[in-house]
Each structure stands twice: as structure tokens, then as C-alpha cells.
Backbone as CSV, one residue per row, in Angstrom:
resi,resn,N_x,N_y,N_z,CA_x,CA_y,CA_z,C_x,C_y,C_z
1,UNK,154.823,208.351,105.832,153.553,208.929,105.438,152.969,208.146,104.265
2,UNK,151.453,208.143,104.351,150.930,207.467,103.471,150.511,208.330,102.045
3,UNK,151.508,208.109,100.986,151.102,209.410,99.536,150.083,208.503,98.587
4,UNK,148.749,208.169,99.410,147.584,207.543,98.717,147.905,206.462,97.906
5,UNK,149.072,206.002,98.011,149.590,204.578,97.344,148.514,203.308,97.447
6,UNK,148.217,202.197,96.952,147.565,201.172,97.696,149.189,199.997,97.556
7,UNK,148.913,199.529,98.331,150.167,198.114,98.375,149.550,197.089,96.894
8,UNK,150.394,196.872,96.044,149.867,195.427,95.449,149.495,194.492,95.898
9,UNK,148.399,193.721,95.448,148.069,192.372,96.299,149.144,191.484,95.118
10,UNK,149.994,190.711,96.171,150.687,190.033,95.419,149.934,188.651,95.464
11,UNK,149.911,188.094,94.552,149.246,186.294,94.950,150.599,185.341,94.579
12,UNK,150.714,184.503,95.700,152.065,183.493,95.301,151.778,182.117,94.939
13,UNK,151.518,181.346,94.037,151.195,180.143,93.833,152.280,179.419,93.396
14,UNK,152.336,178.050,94.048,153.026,177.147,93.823,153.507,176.488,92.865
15,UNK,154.594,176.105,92.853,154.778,175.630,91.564,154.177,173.909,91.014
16,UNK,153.940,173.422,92.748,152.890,172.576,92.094,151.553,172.374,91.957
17,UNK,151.431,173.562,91.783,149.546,174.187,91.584,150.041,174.505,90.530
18,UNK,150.937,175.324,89.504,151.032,175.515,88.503,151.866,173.868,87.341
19,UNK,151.761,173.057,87.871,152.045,171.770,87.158,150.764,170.899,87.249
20,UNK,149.935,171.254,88.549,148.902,170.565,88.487,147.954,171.155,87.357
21,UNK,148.168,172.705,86.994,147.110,173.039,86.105,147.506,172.827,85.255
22,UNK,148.640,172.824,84.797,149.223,172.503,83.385,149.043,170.869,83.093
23,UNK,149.165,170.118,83.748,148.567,168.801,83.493,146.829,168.460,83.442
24,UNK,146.049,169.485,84.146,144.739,169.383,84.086,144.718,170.024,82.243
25,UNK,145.157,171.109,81.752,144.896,171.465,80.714,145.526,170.462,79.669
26,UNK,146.709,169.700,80.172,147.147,168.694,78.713,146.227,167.574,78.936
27,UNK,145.013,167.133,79.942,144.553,166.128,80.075,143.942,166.562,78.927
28,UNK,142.861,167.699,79.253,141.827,168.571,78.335,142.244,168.121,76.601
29,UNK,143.225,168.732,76.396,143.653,168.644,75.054,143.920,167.270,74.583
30,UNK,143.827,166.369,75.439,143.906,164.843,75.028,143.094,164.105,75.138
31,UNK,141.734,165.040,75.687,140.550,165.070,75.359,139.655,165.389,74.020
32,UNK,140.448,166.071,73.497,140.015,166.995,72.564,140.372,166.467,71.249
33,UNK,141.493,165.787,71.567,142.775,164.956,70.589,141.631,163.758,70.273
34,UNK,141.399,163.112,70.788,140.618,161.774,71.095,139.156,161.818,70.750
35,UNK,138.564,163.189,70.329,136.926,163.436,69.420,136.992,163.089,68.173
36,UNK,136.386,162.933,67.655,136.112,162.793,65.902,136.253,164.081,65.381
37,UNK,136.202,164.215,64.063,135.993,165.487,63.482,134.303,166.209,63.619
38,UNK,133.415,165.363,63.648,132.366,165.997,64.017,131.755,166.291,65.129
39,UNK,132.645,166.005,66.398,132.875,166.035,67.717,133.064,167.510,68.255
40,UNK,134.255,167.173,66.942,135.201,168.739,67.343,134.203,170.199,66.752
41,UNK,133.390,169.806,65.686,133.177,171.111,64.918,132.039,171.570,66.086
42,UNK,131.752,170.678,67.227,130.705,171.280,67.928,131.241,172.251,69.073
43,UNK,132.155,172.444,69.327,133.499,172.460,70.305,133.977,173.977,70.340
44,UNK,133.733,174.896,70.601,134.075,176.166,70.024,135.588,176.454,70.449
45,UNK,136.134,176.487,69.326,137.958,176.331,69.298,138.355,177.549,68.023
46,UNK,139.018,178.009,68.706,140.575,178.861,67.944,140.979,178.008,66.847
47,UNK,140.893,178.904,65.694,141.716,178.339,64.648,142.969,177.289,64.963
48,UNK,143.827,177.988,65.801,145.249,177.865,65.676,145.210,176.843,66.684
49,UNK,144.409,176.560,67.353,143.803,175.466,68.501,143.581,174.075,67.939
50,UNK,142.468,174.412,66.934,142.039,173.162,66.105,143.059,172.765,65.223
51,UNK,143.710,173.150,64.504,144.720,173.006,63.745,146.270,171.944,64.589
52,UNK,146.365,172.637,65.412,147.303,171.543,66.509,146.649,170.285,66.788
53,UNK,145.362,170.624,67.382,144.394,169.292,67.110,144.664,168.582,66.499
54,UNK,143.804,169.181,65.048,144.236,168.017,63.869,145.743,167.465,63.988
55,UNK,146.322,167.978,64.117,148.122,167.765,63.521,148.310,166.610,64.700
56,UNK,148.139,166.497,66.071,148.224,165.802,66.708,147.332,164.327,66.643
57,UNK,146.034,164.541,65.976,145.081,163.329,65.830,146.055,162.391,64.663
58,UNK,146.769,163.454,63.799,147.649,162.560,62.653,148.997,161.862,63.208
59,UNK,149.648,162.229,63.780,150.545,162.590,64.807,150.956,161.166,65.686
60,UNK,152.387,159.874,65.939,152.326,158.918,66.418,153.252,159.617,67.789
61,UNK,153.022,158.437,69.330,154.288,158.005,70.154,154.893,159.984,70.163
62,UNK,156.236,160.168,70.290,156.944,160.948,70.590,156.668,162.297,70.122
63,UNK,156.314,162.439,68.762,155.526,163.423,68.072,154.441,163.872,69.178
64,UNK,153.621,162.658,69.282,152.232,162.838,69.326,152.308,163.805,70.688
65,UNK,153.348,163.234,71.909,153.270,163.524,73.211,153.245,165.127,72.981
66,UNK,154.800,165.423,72.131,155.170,167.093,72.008,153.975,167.692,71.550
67,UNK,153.277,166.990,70.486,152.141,167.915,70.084,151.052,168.442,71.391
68,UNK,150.524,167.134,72.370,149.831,167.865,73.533,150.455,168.124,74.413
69,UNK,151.806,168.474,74.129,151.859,169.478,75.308,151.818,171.112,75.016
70,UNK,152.400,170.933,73.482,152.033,172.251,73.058,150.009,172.785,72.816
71,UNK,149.390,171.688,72.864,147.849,171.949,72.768,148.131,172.215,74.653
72,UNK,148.671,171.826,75.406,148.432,172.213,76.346,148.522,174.023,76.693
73,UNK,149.574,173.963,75.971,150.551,175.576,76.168,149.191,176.372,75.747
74,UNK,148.605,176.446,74.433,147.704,177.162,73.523,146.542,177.303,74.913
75,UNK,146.244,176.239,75.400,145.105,176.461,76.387,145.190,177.074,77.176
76,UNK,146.398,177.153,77.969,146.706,178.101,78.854,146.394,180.116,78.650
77,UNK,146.272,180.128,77.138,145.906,181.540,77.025,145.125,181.855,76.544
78,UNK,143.895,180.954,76.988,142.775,181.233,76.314,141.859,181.208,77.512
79,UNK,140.552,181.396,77.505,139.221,181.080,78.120,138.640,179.554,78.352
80,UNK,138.972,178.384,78.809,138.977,177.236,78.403,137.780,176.734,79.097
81,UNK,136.195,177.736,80.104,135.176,177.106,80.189,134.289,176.465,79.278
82,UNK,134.222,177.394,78.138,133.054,177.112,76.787,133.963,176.021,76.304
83,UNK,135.222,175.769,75.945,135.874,174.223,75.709,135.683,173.250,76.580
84,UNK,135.257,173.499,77.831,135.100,172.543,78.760,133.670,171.964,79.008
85,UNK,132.941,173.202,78.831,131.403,173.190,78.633,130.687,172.161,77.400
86,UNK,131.528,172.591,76.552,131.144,171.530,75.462,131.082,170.169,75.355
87,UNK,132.529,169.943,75.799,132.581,168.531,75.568,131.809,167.695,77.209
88,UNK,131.955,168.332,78.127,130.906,167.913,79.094,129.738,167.415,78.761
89,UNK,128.849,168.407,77.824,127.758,168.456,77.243,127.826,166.633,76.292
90,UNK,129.107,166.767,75.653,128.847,166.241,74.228,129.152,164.337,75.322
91,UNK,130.127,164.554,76.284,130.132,162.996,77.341,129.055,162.878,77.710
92,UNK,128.117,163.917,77.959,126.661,163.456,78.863,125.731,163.249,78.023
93,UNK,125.942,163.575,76.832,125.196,163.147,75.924,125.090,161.615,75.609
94,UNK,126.451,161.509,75.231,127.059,159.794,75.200,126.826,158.980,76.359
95,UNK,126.639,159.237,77.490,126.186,159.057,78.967,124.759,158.485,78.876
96,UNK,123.922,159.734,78.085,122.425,159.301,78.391,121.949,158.688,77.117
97,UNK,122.814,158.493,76.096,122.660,157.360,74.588,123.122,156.016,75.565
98,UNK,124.057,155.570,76.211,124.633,154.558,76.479,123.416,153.999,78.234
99,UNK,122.704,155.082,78.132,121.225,154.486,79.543,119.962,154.260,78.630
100,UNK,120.082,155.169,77.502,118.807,154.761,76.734,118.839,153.430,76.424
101,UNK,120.021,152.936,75.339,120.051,151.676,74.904,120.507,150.443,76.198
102,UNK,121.093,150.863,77.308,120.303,149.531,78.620,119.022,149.517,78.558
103,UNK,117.948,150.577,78.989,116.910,150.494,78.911,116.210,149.650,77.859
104,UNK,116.552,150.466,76.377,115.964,148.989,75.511,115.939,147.727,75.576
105,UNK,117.753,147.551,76.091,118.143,146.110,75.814,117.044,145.014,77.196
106,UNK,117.084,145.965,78.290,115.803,145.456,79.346,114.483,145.172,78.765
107,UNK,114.173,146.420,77.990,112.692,146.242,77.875,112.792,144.656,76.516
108,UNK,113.542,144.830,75.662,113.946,143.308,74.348,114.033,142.368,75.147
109,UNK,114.775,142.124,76.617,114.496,141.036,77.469,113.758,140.715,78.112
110,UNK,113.005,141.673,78.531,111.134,141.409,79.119,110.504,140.737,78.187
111,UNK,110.757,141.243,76.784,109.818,141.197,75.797,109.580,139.114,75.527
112,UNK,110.916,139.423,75.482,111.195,137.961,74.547,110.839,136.712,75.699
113,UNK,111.458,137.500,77.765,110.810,136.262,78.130,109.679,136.381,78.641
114,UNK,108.935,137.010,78.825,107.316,137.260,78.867,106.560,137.768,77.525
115,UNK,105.822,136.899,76.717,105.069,137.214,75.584,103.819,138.124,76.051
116,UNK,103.084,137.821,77.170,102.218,138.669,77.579,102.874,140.405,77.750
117,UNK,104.147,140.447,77.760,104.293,141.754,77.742,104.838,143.177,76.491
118,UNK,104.008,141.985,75.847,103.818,142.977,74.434,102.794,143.591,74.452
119,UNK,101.605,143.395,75.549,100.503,143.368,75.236,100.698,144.860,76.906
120,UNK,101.247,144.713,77.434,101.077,145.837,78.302,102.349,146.914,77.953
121,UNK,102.834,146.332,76.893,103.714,147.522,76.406,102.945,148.116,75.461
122,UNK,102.317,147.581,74.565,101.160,148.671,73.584,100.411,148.998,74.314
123,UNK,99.899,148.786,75.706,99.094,149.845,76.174,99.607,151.123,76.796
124,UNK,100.599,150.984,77.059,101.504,151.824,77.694,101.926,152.899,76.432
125,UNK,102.239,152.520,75.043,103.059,153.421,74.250,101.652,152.673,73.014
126,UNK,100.704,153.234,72.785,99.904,152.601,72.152,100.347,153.166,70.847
């Protein structure tokens, strides 16, 4: 007889779905390892997050490894889109600084080998 029980939904995941995420999150943190300090303050991070950070940016070789894996561990119990969101933001930023300045460096090489095109670039950006 059924005494209004529901069955648990059990979910079974692998253990190499759970190494693959744990290596996607120590990539993250060696991502994170690898920002500047004014990189990071844009970055919305856990005290106890940033702090491993730092310790790991100081951090050589054998040290350094243990430190991200423990920045890995910390990620695992947290919310890690808005950390992911950020620095997305902060590469595409660096993305569209690193197309602006091709663009210049094109338009400085028009410039220099056509002299007439100084003259249709001030009309353009007068």
C-alpha cells in the first residue's frame, strides 16, 4: 500500500563528471590566481576566497599547485556564476581593447602610406 510516501529522486553522477568539475573549478581559480590586484577588486569574491588568492599569487611550484587546489575546494561551495560573470566581462573587455588598437594600428598605416588620407579622415571625424 501506498502511505502517501513520494520515492526520492536519487541523481547518480559519475565520478568523472565530478573530476571534470573539479578541474573546471581549479582552472577558474587559476584564473583568478593570474589577475592583478585591480582585476580582482572588480571580481565579487568571499573574503576567505580572496585571501587564498592572494596567498597563492605569492606562493612558488609545489606550494603554489596545493594552494589551487584548495582555491578549487572553496569554489566548490559557493555560487561561482557572478565569479564567472566577471571575469568574462573583464577578458572581453581586454578582447575589445586588443580590436580597438588593430584598428588604430590600420588606420596609422593608411595614414602614413596614403597622405591624401588625412584629408578623408578629418572629414569623417572632423
Amino acid at each position: 500500500t501506498d502511505w502517501g510516501q513520494e520515492e526520492e529522486e536519487i541523481i547518480w553522477v559519475s565520478k568523472s563528471e565530478i573530476k571534470r568539475d573539479a578541474e573546471a573549478l581549479k582552472k577558474l581559480g587559476e584564473k583568478l590566481v593570474d589577475l592583478t590586484k585591480a582585476k580582482l577588486e572588480k571580481i565579487p569574491l568571499e573574503e576567505k576566497l580572496l585571501e587564498a588568492i592572494e596567498l597563492a599569487q605569492r606562493l612558488q611550484k609545489e606550494a603554489r599547485r596545493r594552494q589551487l587546489q584548495y582555491i578549487g575546494k572553496l569554489l566548490r561551495n559557493i555560487d561561482v556564476e557572478p565569479i564567472q560573470d566577471a571575469l568574462e566581462k573583464l577578458e572581453n573587455k581586454h578582447q575589445q581593447q586588443q580590436a580597438m588598437l588593430h584598428k588604430l594600428e590600420m588606420l596609422r598605416d593608411t595614414l602614413i602610406d596614403n597622405p591624401e588620407a588625412i584629408t578623408q579622415f578629418l572629414e569623417q571625424h572632423p
